[in-house]
mmCIF file of the C-alpha atoms, coordinates in Angstrom:
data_MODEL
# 
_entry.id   MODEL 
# 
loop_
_atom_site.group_PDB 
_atom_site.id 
_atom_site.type_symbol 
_atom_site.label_atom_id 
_atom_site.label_alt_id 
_atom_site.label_comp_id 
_atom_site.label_asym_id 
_atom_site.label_entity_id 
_atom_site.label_seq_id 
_atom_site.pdbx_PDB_ins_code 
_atom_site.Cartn_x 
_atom_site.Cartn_y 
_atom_site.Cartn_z 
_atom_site.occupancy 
_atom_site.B_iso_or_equiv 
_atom_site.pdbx_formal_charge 
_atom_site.auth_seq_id 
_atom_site.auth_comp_id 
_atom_site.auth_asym_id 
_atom_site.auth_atom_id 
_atom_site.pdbx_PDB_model_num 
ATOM 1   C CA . UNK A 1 1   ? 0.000  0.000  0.000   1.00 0.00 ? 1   UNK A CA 1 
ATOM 2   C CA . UNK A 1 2   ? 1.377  3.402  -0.892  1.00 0.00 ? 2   UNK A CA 1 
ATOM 3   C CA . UNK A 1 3   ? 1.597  5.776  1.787   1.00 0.00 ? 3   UNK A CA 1 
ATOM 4   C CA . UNK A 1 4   ? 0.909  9.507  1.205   1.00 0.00 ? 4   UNK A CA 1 
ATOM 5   C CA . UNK A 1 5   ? 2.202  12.693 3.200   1.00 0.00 ? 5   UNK A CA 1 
ATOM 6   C CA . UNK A 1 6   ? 0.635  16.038 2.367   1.00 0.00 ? 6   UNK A CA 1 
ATOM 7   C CA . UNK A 1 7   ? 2.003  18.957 3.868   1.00 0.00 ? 7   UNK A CA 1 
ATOM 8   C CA . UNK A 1 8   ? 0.217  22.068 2.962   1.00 0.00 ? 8   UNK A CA 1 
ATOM 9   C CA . UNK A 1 9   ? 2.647  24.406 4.770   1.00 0.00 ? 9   UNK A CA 1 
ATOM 10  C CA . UNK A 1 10  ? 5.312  23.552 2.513   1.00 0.00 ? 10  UNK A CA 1 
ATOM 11  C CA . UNK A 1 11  ? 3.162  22.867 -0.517  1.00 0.00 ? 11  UNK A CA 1 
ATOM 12  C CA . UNK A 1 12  ? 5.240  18.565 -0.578  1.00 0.00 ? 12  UNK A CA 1 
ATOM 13  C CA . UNK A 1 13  ? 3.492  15.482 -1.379  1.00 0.00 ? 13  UNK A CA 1 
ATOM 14  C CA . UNK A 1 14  ? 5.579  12.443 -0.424  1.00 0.00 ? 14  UNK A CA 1 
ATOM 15  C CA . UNK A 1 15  ? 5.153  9.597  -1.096  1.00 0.00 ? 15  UNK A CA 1 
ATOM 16  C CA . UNK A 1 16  ? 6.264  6.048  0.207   1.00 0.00 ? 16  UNK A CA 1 
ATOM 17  C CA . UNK A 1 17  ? 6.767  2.921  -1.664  1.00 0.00 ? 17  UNK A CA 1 
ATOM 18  C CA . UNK A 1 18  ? 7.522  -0.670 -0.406  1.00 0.00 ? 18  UNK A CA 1 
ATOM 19  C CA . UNK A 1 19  ? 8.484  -3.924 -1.413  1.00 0.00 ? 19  UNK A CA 1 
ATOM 20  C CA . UNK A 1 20  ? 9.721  -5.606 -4.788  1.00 0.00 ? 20  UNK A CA 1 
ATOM 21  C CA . UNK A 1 21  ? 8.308  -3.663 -7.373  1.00 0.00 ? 21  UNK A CA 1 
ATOM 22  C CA . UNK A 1 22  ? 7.548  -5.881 -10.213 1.00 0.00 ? 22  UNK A CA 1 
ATOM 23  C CA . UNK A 1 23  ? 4.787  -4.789 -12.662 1.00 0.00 ? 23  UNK A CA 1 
ATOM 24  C CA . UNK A 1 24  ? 1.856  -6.480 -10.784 1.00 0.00 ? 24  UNK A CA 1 
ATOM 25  C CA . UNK A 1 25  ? 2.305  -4.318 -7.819  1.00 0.00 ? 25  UNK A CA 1 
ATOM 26  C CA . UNK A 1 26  ? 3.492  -0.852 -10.104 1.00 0.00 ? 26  UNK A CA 1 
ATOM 27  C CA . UNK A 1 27  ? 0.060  -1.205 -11.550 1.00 0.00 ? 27  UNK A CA 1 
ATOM 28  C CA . UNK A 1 28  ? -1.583 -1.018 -8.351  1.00 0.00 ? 28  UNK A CA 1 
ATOM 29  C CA . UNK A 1 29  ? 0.833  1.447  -7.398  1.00 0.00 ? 29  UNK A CA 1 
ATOM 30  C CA . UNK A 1 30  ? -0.229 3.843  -10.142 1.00 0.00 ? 30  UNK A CA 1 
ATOM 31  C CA . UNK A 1 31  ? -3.619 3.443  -9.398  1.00 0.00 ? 31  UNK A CA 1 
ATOM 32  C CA . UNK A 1 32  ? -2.846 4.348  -5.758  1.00 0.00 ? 32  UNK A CA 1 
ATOM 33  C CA . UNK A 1 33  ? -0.427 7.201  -7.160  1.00 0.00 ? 33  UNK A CA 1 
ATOM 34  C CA . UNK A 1 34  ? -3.547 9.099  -9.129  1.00 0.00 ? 34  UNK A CA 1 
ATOM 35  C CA . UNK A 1 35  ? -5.897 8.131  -6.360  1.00 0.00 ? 35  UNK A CA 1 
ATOM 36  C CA . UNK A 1 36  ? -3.461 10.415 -4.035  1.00 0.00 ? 36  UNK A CA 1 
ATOM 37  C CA . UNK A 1 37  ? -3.201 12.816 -6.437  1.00 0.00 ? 37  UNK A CA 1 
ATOM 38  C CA . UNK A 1 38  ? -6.634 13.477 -7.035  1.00 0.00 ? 38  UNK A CA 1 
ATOM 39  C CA . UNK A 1 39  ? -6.471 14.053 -3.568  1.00 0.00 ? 39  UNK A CA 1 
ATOM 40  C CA . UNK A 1 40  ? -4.024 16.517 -3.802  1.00 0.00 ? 40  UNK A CA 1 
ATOM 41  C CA . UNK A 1 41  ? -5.791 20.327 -2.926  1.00 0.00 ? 41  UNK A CA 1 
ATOM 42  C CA . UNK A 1 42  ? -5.472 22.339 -6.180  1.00 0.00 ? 42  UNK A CA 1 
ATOM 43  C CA . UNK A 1 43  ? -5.260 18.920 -8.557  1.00 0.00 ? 43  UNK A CA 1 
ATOM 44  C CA . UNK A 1 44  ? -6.673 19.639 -12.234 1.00 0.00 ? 44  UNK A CA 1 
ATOM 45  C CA . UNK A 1 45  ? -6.061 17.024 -14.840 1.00 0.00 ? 45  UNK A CA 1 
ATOM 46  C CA . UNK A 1 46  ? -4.786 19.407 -17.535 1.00 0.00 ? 46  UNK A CA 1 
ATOM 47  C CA . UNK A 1 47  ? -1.856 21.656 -14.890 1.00 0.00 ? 47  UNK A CA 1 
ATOM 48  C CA . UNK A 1 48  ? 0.463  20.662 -12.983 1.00 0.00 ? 48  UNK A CA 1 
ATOM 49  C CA . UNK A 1 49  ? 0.266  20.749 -9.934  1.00 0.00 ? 49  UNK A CA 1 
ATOM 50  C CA . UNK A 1 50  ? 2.015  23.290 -7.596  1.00 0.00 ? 50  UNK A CA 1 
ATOM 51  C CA . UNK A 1 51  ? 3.999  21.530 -5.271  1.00 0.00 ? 51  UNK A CA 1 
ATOM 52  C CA . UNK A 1 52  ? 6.721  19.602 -4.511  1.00 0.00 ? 52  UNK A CA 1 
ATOM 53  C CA . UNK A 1 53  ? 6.746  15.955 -5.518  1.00 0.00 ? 53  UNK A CA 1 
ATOM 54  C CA . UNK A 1 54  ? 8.828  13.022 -3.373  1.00 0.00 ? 54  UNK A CA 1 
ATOM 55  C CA . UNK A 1 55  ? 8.668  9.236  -4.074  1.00 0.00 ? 55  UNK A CA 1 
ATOM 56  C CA . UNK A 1 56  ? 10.587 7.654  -1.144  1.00 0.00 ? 56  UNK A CA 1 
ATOM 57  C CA . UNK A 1 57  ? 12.260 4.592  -2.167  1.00 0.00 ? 57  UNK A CA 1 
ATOM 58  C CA . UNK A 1 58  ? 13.612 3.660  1.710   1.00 0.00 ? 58  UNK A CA 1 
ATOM 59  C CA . UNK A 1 59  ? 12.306 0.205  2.061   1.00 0.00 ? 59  UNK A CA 1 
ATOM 60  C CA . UNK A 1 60  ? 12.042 -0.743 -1.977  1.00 0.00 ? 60  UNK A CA 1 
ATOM 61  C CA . UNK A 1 61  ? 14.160 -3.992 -2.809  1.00 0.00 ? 61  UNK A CA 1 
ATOM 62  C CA . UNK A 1 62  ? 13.458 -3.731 -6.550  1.00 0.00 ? 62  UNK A CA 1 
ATOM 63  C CA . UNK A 1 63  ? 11.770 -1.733 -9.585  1.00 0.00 ? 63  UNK A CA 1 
ATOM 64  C CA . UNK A 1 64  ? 10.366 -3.413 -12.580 1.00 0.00 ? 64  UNK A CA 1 
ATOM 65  C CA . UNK A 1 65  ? 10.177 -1.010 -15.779 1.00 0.00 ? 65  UNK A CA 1 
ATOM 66  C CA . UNK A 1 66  ? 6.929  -0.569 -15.750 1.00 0.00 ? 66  UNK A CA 1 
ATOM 67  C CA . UNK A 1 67  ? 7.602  1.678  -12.231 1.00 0.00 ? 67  UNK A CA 1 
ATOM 68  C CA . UNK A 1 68  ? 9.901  4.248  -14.300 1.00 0.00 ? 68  UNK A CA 1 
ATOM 69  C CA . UNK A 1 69  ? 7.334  4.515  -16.951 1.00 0.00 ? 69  UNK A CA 1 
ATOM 70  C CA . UNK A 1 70  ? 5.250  5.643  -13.228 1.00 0.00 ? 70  UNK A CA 1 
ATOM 71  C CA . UNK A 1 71  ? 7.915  7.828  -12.346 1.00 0.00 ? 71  UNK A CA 1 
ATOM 72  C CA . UNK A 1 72  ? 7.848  9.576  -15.709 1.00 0.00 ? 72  UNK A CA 1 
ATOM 73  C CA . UNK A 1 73  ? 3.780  9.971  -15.595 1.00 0.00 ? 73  UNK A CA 1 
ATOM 74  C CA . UNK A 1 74  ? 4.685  11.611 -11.692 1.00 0.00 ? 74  UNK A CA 1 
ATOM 75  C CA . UNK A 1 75  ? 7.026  14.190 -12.962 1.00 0.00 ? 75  UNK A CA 1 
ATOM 76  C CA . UNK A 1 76  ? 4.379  15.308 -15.669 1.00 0.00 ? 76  UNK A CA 1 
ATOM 77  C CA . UNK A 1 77  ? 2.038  16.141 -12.573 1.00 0.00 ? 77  UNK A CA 1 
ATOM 78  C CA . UNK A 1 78  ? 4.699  18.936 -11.444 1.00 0.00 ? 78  UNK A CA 1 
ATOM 79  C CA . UNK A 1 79  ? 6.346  21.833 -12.713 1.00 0.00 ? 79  UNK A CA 1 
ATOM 80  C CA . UNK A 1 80  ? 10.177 20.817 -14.022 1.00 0.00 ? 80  UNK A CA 1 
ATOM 81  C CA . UNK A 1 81  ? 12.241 20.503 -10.738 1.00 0.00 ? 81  UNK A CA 1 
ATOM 82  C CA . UNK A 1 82  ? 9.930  19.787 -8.614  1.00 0.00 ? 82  UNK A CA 1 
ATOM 83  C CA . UNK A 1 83  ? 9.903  15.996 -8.695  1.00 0.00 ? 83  UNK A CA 1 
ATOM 84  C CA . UNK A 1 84  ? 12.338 14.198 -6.791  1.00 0.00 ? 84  UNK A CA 1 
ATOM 85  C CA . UNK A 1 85  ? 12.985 10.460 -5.652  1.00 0.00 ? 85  UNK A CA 1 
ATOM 86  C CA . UNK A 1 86  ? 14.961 9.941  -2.385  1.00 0.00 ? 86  UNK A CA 1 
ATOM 87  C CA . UNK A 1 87  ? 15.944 6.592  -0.115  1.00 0.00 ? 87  UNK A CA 1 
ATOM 88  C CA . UNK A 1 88  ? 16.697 4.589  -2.978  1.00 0.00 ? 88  UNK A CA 1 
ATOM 89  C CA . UNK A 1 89  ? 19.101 1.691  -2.864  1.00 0.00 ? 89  UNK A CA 1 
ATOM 90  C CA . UNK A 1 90  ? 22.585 1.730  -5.106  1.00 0.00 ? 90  UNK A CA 1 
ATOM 91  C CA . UNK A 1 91  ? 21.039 -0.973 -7.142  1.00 0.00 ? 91  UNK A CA 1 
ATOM 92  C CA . UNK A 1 92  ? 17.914 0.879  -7.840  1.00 0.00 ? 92  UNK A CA 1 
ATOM 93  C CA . UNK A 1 93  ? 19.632 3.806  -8.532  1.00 0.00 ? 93  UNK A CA 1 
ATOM 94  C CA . UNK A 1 94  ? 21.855 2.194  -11.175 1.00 0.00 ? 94  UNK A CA 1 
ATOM 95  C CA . UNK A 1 95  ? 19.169 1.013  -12.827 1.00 0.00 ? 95  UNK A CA 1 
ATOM 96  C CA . UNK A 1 96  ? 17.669 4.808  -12.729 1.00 0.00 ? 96  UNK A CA 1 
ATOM 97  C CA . UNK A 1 97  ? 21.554 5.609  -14.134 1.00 0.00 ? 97  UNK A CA 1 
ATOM 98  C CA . UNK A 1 98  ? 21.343 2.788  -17.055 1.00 0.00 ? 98  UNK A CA 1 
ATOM 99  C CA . UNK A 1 99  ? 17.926 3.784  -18.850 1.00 0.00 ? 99  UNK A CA 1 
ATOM 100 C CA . UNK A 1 100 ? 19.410 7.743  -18.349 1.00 0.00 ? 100 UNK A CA 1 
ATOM 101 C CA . UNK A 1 101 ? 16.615 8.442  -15.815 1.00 0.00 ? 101 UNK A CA 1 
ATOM 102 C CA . UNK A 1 102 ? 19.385 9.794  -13.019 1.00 0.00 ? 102 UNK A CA 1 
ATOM 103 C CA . UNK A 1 103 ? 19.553 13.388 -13.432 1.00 0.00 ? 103 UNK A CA 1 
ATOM 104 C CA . UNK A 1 104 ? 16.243 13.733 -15.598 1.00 0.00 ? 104 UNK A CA 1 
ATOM 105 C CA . UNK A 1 105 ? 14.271 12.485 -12.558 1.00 0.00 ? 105 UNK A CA 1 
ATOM 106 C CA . UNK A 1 106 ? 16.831 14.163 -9.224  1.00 0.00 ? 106 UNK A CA 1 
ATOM 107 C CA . UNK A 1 107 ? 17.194 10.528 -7.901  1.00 0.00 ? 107 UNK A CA 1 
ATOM 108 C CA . UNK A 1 108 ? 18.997 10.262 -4.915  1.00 0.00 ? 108 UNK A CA 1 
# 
């Protein structure tokens, strides 16, 4: 289940992942990504939206492909800059580095 953190004081919408992310659970993970987003105060489906957006990768063992195609559709929902994912494991990270996601998507 993805956890969501909205703090409206610093306009940041965090949100945690778990597990081995193979494309079974990125699918529910997208669903549970738009669900929050919806959420999200000021959320239109044609701007983005103005805030800061964090995927926290802390206890994530392992990301199919199909959870950087995610990623990308996450980054659309914010202005350029604004998206960032944090916590991740060197593996994960590599893998971020080999399909030239790195710096595109502030992984850290």
């Amino acid at each position: 289940m993805l956890k969501a953190e909205f703090k409206e004081d610093k306009k940041t919408l965090t949100l945690g992942f778990a597990g081995h992310i193979d494309t079974i659970l990125s699918t529910q993970y997208e669903q549970e990504l738009k669900e929050a987003l919806a959420k999200t105060p000021g959320f239109t489906e044609d701007q983005p939206l103005d805030l800061d957006l964090i995927l926290d990768l802390k206890d994530v063992t392992y990301i199919a492909s199909s959870f950087i195609r995610l990623c990308v559709y996450a980054a659309k929902q914010v202005p350029k800059g604004r998206f960032t994912i944090v916590n991740s494991n060197p593996m994960i990270k590599k893998t971020f580095k080999i399909v030239g996601m790195d710096d595109l998507l502030q992984v850290s």
